[in-house]
N, C-alpha and C positions, 0 to 999 in steps of 0.2 A: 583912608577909611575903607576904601573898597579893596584893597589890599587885605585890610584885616578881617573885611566879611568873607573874602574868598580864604582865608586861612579858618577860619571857623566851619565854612561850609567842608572845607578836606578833613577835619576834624568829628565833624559831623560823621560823614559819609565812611571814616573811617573806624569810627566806634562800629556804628553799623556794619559794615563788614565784617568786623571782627567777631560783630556778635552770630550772625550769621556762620561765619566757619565756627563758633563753638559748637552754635545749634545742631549744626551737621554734624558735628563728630559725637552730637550726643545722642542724633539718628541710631534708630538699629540699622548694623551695616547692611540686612538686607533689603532692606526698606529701600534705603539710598539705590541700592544697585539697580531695584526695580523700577525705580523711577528714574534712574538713567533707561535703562534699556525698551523700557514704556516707549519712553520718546523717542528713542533711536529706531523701533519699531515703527511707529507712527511715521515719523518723516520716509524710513524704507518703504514701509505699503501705500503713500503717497505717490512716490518716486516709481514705484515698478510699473504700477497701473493692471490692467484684465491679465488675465494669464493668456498666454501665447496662444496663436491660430496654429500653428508648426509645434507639435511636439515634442519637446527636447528632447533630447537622447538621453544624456545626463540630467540627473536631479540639478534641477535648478536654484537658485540662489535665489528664493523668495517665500514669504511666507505660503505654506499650502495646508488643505484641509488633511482630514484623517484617510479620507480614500486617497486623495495625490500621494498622503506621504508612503501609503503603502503600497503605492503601483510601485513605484520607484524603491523602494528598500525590502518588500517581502518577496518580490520576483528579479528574474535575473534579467528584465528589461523592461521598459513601458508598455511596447508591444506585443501580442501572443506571437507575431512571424517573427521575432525576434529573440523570444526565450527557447534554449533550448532544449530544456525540458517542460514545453508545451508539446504537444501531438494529438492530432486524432487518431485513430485509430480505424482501420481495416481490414474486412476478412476475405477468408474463402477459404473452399469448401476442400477436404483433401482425398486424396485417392488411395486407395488400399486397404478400409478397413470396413468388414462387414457386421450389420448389426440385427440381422436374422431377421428383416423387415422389420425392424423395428417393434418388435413385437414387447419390450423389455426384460430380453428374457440377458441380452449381453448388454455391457456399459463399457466405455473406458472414459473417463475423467482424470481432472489434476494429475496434468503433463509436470515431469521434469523439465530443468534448465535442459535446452536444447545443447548436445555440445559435437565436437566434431575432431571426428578420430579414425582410422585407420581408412582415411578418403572419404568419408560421409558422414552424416550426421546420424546422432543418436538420441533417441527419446525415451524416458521409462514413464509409465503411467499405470495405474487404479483400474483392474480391469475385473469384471465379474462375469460370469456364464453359468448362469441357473438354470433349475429346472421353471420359475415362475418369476416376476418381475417380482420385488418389492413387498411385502404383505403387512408391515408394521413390526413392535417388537412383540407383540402377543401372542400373532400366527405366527412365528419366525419359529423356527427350527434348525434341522443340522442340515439341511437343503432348502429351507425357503428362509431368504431372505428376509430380515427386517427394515435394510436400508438401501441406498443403490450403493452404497459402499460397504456393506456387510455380505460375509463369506469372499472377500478379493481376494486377488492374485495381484504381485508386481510385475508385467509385462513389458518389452520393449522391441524399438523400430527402428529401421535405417533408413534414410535417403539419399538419394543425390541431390537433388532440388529443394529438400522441404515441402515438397507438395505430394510428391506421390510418394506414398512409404511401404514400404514389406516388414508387416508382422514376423516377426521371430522367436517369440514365444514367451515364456515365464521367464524370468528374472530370478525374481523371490517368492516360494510357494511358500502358502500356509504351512507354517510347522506345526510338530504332532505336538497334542494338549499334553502338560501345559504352558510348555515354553510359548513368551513371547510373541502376541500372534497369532495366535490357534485359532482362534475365530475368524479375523481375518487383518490381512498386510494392506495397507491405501496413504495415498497421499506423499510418494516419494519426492528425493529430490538427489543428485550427483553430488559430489565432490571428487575431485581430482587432485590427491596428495603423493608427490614424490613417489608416481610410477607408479602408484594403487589407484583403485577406485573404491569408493563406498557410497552404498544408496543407504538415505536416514528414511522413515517412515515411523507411521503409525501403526503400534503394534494393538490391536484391540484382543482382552481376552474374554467378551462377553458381545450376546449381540450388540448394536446401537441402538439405544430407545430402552434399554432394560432400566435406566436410571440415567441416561444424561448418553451423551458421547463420550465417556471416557475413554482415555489410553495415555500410556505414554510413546517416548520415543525410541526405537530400537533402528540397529544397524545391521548390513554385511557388507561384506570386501570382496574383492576380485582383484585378480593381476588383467585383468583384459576389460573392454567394456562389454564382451558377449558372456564374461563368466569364467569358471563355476564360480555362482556368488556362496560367501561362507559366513553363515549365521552369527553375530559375536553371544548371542543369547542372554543379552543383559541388559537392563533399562539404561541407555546413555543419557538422556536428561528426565529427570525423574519430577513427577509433580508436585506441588508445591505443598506444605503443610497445609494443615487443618485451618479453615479461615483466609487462606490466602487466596488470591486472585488467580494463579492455576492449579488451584489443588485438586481439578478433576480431569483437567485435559490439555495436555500438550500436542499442538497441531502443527501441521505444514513444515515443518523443519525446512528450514532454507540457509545450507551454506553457504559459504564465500572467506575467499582468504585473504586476511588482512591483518597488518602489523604483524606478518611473519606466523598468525595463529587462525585456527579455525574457527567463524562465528557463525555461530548459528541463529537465523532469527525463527523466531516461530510464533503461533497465534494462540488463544487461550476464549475458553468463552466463561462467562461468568455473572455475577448480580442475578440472573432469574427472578425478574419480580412478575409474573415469572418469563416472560420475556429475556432473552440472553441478551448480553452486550458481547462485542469481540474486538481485543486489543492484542498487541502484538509485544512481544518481549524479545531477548536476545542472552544466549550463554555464550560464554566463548575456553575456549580447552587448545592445549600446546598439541595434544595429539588427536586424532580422528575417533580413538577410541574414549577418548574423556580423561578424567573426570574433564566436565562442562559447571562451567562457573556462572549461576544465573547474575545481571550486571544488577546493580541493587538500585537503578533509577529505573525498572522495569514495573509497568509497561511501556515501553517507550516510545509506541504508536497508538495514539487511540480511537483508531478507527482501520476497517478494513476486514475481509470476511478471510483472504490469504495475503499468504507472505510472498511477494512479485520485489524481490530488490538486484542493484544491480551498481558496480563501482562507475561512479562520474566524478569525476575530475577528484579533487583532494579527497573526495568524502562519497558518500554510498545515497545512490534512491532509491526512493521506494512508489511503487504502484497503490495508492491507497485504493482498494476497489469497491467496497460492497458495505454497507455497517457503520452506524456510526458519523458524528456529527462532521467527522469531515471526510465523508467517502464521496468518492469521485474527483479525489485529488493525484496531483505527482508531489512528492514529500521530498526533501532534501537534507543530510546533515554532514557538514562537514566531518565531523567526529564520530559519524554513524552510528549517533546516539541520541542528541537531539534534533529531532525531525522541525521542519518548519513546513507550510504550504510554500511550493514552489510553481504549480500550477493548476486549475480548475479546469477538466475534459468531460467527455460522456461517452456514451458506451464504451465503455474500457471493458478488455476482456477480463472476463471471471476465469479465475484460479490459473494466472499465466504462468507458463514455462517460459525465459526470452532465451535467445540466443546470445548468451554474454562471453564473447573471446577471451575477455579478459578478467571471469570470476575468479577463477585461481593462480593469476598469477603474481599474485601480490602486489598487483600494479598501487603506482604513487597518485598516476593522473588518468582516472576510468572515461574509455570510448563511449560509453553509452550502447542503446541496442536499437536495433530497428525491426525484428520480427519473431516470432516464438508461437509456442502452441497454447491451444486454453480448451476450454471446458463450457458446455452449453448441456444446462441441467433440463431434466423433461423436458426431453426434446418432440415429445410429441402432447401426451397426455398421464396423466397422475398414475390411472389405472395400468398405465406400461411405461410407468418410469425408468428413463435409461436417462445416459449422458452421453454425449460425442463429441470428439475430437475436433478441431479446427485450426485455422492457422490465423495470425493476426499479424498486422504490418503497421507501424509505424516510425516517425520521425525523433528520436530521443537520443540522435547522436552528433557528435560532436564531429565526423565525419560526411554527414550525409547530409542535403541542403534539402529538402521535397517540401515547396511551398503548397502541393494540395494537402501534406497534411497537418500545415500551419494554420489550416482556414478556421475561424470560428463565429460563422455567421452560415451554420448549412439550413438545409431546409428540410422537410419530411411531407410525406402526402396523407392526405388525408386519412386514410385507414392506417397508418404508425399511430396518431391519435388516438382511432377508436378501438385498437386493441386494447387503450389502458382506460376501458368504461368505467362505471361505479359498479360496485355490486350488489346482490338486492339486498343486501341489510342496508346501504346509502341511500338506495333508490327508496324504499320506508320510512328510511327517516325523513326525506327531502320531500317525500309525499305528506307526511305528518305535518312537517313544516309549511309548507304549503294552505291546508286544510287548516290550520291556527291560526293565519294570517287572513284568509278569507271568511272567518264565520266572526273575528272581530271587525270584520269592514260595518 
């Protein structure tokens, strides 16, 4: 008899069963799955316990929040002295260039990539010598000024050191109206093609402030880096249609050769509400002379006031610096096309030239750079607006190890602070505020 209760019970137990695996197969299969791995989870974040004292090096194997999982996956290490495109940045001050006490009557701004040729280095820059600083575009005329880069010249310098330089004069003069330019040439950059040289700039052929900053992008060539440079007299990358997001201004032209062609990136400002936004796009063309093919997932940086990029490793960086929701970044993209954040710095210099060895040589696997020229705009006061020259140093190479300019925990003194006070439209309001809050007590 009990024999046959335990054959009833198996009998039991095995309908059940059975009924069970049909139910499951009549589960939606992703139900099922999620409720395997529900539990599998569950027992894992049982088993792991707090997240470690010792921060792994590698992404660990356990569950992590949204900021873990992007320390580990959006930078190239957990650490800033570990990623190598983290850097602070540092200056000083350079020797041989004079700015008539500063009175704004000379500027030089946005340096070229620094590069280095017949024993020294070379630098072209945005240089103006007026008779008055700056006036607007109202007052402006065919000698005053409306902007600190209206009525320029393209000048350039040599060193031995990168600190102390000698002026050696115009480059690229204004051409007679109305070729390309007539108003004024600013905003250069090099390239080095097969024995040539060519500087791209911005050709304006009206003041700046007359309706926007417009221009496009014009070129000359040279067999030498001292010249004679030779006009091509023709817009190489031309602005965008009507409605489109450079249809008034192509800026900063920044070569670099890659995949055997020459890519230009360059900046754009646009929306005006009326505030400008500034993004950054790239053409690319087989020859130095064009045609230039704008890449059609352009803009492909959205943020940054210039074009600072440089080849790292498989893929191309960039300086995000000035503008925009993610300025104050180092940007990275393999395909040097889509950018990601690669690291979060500050003071980074505005409108850098670096010294990249390896912009044109169609490198696979880019060094990186560790110093270059930039740009510090009113340098004293609005009413003698000028710009000057400087030099910047830092860590962004794959070469160099300088753990002072991995730190990122500096300090400042007090008056770095109170240089950035409220202004009295804030201090009004903050007064108003104030006065609201106490006549309701």
């Amino acid at each position: 008899m009990y024999s046959n209760f335990l054959n009833i019970q198996k009998s039991k137990n095995f309908k059940q069963m059975k009924q069970i695996k049909n139910f499951s197969l009549v589960l939606p299969s992703f139900l099922t799955i999620f409720l395997i791995l529900f539990g599998l989870n569950l027992c894992f974040s049982q088993e792991k316990g707090a997240f470690p004292f010792i921060l792994p090096k590698e992404k660990p194997d356990r569950p992590l929040s949204a900021a873990m999982e992007r320390n580990y996956d959006a930078y190239m290490a957990p650490r800033p002295e570990s990623n190598e495109l983290y850097s602070l940045f540092k200056y000083t001050e350079l020797k041989g260039f004079d700015y008539n006490n500063h009175d704004g009557t000379i500027s030089r701004r946005d340096p070229s990539k620094v590069i280095f040729a017949n024993g020294k280095y070379y630098v072209w820059y945005t240089y103006r010598n007026t008779s008055t600083s700056p006036k607007g575009a109202e007052a402006s005329n065919d000698t005053i000024p409306s902007t600190d880069w209206d009525l320029s010249e393209i000048w350039y310098a040599t060193s031995e050191d990168g600190i102390t330089w000698k002026e050696q004069g115009v480059a690229v003069p204004r051409p007679p109206k109305p070729n390309i330019g007539w108003r004024s040439v600013t905003t250069t950059d090099i390239l080095v093609w097969e024995g040539k040289y060519y500087l791209y700039y911005q050709g304006f052929m009206e003041a700046s402030g007359k309706r926007g900053d417009d221009c496009p992008v014009a070129v000359s060539y040279a067999d030498s880096p001292d010249g004679p440079w030779t006009p091509y007299n023709k817009i190489i990358i031309p602005n965008g249609n009507k409605g489109e997001w450079d249809q008034y201004s192509i800026h900063d032209p920044y070569p670099i050769v890659r995949d055997g062609k020459i890519w230009i990136y360059y900046k754009s400002d646009f929306d005006g509400d009326p505030r400008l936004i500034r993004m950054q796009g790239l053409a690319i063309a087989d020859n130095p002379l064009g045609p230039f093919k704008k890449h059609p997932l352009n803009p492909i940086i959205n943020s940054g006031h210039e074009t600072t990029l440089f080849p790292f490793k498989e893929g191309i960086a960039a300086l995000v610096i000035k503008d925009g929701n993610e300025h104050f970044t180092i940007q990275y993209a393999e395909d040097g096309v889509n950018f990601e954040i690669a690291a979060i710095s500050k003071l980074m210099p505005t409108a850098a030239g670096p010294f990249v060895a390896d912009a044109f040589t169609n490198t696979k696997y880019g060094r990186g750079i560790t110093w270059g020229m930039s740009h510090i705009t009113n340098a004293t006061q609005w009413s003698e607006n000028h710009a000057i020259l400087l030099r910047f140093d830092c860590d962004l190479s794959l070469d160099v190890h300088d753990p002072e300019m991995k730190k990122h925990n500096t300090y400042y003194k007090p008056a770095f602070y109170y240089q950035h006070g409220l202004s009295k439209k804030q201090k009004e309001r903050i007064k108003h505020e104030n006065e609201k809050i106490l006549s309701n007590e």
